[in-house]
Steps between C-alpha positions, in 0.01 A plus 500: 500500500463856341194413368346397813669777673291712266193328562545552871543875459199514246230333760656713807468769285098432472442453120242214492633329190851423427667477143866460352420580139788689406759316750724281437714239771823665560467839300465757844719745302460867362460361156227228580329804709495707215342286299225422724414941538544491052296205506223615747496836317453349163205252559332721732519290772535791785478354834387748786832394641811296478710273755863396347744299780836692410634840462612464071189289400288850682764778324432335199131447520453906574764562122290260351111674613660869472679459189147326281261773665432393821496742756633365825353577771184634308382182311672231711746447823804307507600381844740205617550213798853415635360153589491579877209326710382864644522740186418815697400645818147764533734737808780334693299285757610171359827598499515394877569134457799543255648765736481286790737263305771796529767483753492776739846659365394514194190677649692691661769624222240562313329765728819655526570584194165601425544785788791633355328526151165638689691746668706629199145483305393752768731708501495579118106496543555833741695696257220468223238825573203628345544849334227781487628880468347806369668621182283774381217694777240243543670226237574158711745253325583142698559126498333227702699182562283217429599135568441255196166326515639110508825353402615142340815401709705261269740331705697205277627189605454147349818387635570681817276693751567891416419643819649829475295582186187437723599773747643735194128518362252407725603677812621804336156524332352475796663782689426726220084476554459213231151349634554178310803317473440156258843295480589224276738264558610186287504142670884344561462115331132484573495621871373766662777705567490607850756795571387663229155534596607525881625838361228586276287464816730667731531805246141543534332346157133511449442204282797229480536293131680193426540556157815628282615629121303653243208381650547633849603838315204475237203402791582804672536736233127316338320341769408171558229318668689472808736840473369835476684720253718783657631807435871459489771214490826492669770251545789307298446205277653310254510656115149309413382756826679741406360498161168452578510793746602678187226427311253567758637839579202717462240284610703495842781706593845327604785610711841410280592315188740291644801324370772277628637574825801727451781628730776699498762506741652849506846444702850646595831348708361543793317150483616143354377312241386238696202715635427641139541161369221429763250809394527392114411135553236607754316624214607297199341204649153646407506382183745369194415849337568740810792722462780546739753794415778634742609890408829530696802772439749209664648219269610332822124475640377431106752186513417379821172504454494256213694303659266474813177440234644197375634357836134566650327326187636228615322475808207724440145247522352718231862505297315329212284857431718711641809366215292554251400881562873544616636364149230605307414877667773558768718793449806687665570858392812712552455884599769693528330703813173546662353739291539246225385238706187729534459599163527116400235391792261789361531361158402147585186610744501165675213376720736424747818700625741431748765773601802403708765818438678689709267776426107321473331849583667645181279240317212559710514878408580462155359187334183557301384152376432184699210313646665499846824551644649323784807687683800385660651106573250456792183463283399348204279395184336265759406707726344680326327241305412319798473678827610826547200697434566690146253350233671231273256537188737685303566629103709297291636510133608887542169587617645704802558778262152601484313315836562371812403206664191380704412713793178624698497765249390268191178412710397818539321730222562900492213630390460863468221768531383843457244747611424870367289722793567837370355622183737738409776216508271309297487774234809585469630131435218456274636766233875332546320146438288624223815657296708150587209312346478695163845464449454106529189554284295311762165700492261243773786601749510884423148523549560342835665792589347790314125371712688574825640794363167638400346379806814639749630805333370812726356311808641578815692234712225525753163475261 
C-alpha cells in the first residue's frame, strides 16, 4: 500500500519515470529515509527532486543528503504526499465545495471567533508607529514598519481539525499587511478535513495545502513544483515540525520553538479545587508530556484539588492522555504567601498561566515571565486558546523569559533609516566615526568617514 501510495504521489508530482531503488516494503521510517539521502549522495544519483509519503521517511532523507554533501535545497528538493486525492490548492477557490459540507454553526462560531482575534490583531497593529526625529541640525534617524513578504501557516492536525491554529496564524498575518498567506494543513484518516480549511479560508489564506509534517514544513521553507517558497513559517507542530523548523531557521524565519503545552494554575482560597482541577486537566489533555502544576499558599485547596483530578479522570473522554501527563508531569506546590506564589510562577515561565487569588492584579503588576496570563475564575486557558481574541501561539520550555508569543508584531519588520542634509553635521560625525574606527583598527570604514570629512569640513549648511 505504501509503495503504491508513493507511486501515486511520484506521477501527481510530474516525474515521467518512476523508480523504488532504494525502498523497501514496510521501511517508511527515519532510518530507511536516511539511507535512501546516504545512498543517493554516495552513487551520485541526485534527482532534481524527491517525493517520500510520510513525515520520518522525508526527516530522514534531508540527514541523510545534508550529512554526505548534499546541499538541500541547492542540489535537490525533498517534498512529501499525505495520500489525500487533492494534494494542494493554487488560491482558495476550490475550497468552496468542502466548505459547503460545513454546518452553518460551525460557520458561524468560526467567524466569531475570528472577529474577536481580528479585532485584538487591530488594536495591537495601531500602537506599532513609524519613528523619524531629528537628532543633530539636519541629521534624520527613523524606522519604517514593513509587513513580511509571504508567510507558511502550519496548522497541525492528523487526528483532529485544529481550527483555532488556523485563525492564530493566518488571520493575524493578514491584518498585519502579509500579501500572501500559504497554509498547510495535514489530512484527518485520509479526508479532507473540512473545518480546518473552512477557517483557513475564512482567515483569509492565499493558497490552501493539504499536506502535513516535515514535508509541509520543508515545501515551504524550499519550494516545490506546486508551492512557492516563502519568507517565514508560523504555527505549532509535532517535534518532527518542530525540529525541522529548527533546522530550516535561516533559510525562513519562524515564530516560536514550541514545546508541550504547559499551564500553570496560580490560585488562592477564594476558589475550589474542583474548578482548578478543571483548568489543569483542560490542558494536560494536550499531550502525555504536557505539564500541569498548581502553585497554591492553601493546603486545604492543594488537597482538594487532587482529590477532584482523580475523581474527574474518571470520567474525562481524553482521561487516557490526560493520566499520563497528570502522573507523569502534574505538580502541586505549597507557597507560604503570594509573593512566593509569584516568585515560584516567575521561576517556572509557563506558556500558560491561570491566576485565581484574592489579589490577580498583584500578579498582573508584578509577574515578569509567562506566555499569557489569564485573570480571575471567569476566564480561562480556553479562552484564550480558542476564542477570546489574544493569540494562542505561545513560548514554551521557559522560553517566556526572553520572548513572547505570536502577535501582529512578528509579521512585521522594523527597518530603520538615516539621512545627513547638512554638511557641517556630516563633518563633525565624520571625525567622531573616524577616531571610533581606528580604535577598532578597521581602516575601509575610517576612510568612509575621513572622505566626508574632507569633503564637509568648512562648507556652509546652505552651499
Amino acid at each position: 500500500t505504501d509503495q503504491l501510495r508513493y507511486r501515486g504521489a511520484v506521477e501527481q508530482f510530474g516525474a515521467r519515470e518512476i523508480s523504488l531503488p532504494y525502498i523497501e516494503a514496510g521501511s517508511f521510517t527515519y532510518d530507511a529515509g536516511y539511507k535512501i539521502g546516504a545512498n543517493l549522495a554516495e552513487v551520485g544519483r541526485i534527482p532534481d527532486a524527491l517525493v517520500v509519503a510520510a513525515d520520518e521517511i522525508a526527516f530522514g532523507v534531508i540527514d541523510g543528503l545534508r550529512r554526505h554533501g548534499v546541499s538541500v535545497p541547492g542540489d535537490v528538493r525533498v517534498t512529501g504526499f499525505d495520500g489525500v486525492p487533492q494534494s494542494a490548492w493554487e488560491g482558495v477557490g476550490a475550497a468552496g465545495s468542502v466548505i459547503a459540507g460545513v454546518s452553518k454553526q460551525t460557520i458561524h462560531d468560526i467567524e466569531f471567533a475570528q472577529k474577536q482575534i481580528r479585532n485584538f490583531a487591530k488594536a495591537q497593529l495601531a500602537s506599532l508607529n513609524p519613528v523619524e526625529v531629528e537628532t543633530l541640525p539636519g541629521v534624520t534617524l527613523g524606522h519604517k514598519l514593513i509587513p513580511v513578504g509571504s508567510v507558511g501557516a502550519y496548522v497541525p492536525g492528523g487526528r483532529y481539525p485544529m481550527v483555532a491554529s488556523a485563525h492564530m496564524s493566518v488571520l493575524t498575518a493578514k491584518v498585519a499587511g502579509v500579501k500572501r498567506v500559504a497554509a498547510c494543513t495535514p489530512p484527518i484518516n485520509g479526508e479532507l478535513p473540512a473545518e480546518t480549511i473552512t477557517a483557513m479560508a475564512l482567515a483569509g489564506a492565499d493558497e490552501i495545502y493539504v499536506l502535513g509534517g516535515v514535508q509541509a514544513v520543508a515545501s515551504l521553507a524550499i519550494g516545490t513544483e506546486f508551492v512557492d517558497r516563502v519568507d517565514m513559517i508560523v504555527g505549532p507542530g509535532n517535534a518532527l515540525v518542530a525540529e525541522a523548523k529548527r533546522q530550516l531557521y535561516g533559510r525562513v524565519g519562524i515564530d516560536l520553538m514550541a514545546g508541550p503545552t504547559e499551564t500553570l494554575v496560580v490560585a488562592d482560597e477564594t476558589v475550589d479545587g474542583e474548578i482548578c482541577a478543571v483548568d489543569l486537566l483542560g490542558q494536560a489533555e494536550h499531550g502525555p508530556t504536557s505539564p500541569a502544576i498548581l502553585v497554591t499558599n492553601s493546603r486545604r485547596l492543594a488537597d482538594e484539588t487532587i482529590r477532584q483530578v482523580e475523581l474527574q479522570l474518571k470520567t474525562l473522554p481524553t482521561a487516557d492522555i490526560a493520566s499520563k501527563s497528570w502522573a507523569d508531569y502534574g505538580q502541586v506546590i505549597l507557597c507560604k504567601d503570594h509573593a512566593e506564589m509569584l516568585e515560584v510562577a516567575d521561576d517556572l515561565a509557563f506558556e500558560h498561566v491561570q491566576v485565581m487569588t484574592s489579589n490577580d492584579d498583584y500578579f498582573l503588576e508584578n509577574m515578569q515571565n509567562y506566555g499569557a496570563l489569564f485573570l480571575g475564575p471567569m476566564t480561562n486557558v480556553s479562552y484564550g486558546d480558542k476564542v477570546i481574541g489574544t493569540n494562542h501561539t505561545l513560548p514554551t520550555q521557559s522560553a517566556a523569559r526572553y520572548t513572547g508569543g505570536l502577535w501582529v508584531g512578528k509579521f512585521i519588520k522594523t527597518v530603520t533609516y538615516q539621512r545627513v542634509t547638512n554638511p557641517q553635521s556630516s563633518a563633525m560625525v565624520g571625525e567622531y566615526c573616524s577616531r571610533l574606527c581606528a580604535i577598532e583598527r578597521f581602516w575601509g570604514h575610517k576612510e568612509q568617514a575621513d572622505i566626508r570629512v574632507r569633503r564637509y569640513s568648512g562648507v556652509g549648511a546652505g552651499s
